[in-house]
N, C-alpha and C positions, 0 to 999 in steps of 0.2 A: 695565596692566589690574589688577596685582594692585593696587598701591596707590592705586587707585582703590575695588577693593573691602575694603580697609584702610579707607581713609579712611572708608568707612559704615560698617562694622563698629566702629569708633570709635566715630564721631559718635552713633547709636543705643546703645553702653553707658552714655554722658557721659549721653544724655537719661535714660533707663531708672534711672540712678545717682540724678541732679537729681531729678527724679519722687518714688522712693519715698523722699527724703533732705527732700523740702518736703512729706509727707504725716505729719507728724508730732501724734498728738493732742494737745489741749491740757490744761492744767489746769482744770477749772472752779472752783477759788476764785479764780484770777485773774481771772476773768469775771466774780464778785460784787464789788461796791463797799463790801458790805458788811461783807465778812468784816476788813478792816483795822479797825475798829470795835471788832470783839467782843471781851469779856477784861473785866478789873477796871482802873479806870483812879482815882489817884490827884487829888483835884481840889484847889486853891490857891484859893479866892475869895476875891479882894482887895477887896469891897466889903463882903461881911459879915463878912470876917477869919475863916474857917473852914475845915478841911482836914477832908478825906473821901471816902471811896472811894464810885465808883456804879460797878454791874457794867453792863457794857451784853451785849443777850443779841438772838437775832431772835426775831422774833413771831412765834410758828406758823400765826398767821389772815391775816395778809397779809406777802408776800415783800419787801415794800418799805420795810418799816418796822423799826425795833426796839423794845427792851422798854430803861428805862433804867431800875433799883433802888436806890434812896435816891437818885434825884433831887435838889437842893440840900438832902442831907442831912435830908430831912424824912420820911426812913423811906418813902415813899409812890415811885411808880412812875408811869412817865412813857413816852408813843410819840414816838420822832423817827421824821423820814419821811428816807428815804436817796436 
């Protein structure tokens, strides 16, 4: 009988443990696809043979997009959609 009520007294601390150990919150820039994006990124163009940097940023007006600055180097600003 005792190990009987052993054995649930177990079993209910292992669940109890499992439970709040899989309630763990997450990050939410993991959740964004777009945050691996953002920063100053070095560009190589081997077609026009030109190097230069375009900072890529998010667009305040929509979540889904970015903001891309000096675009193939023409100084001017560019939306990709993410």
């Amino acid at each position: 009988m005792k190990t009987l009520r052993l054995f649930k007294a177990i079993t209910v601390f292992i669940t109890v443990v499992l439970t709040f150990n899989s309630c763990v919150p997450t990050d939410d820039n993991e959740l964004n696809p777009i945050t691996k994006f953002i920063g100053t990124w070095s560009v190589n163009d081997q077609a026009a043979r030109l190097n230069y940097e375009v900072t890529i940023d998010y667009n305040p007006l929509n979540s889904a997009e970015v903001l891309l600055k000096n675009f193939a180097d023409l100084g001017n600003s560019a939306v990709g959609l993410v």
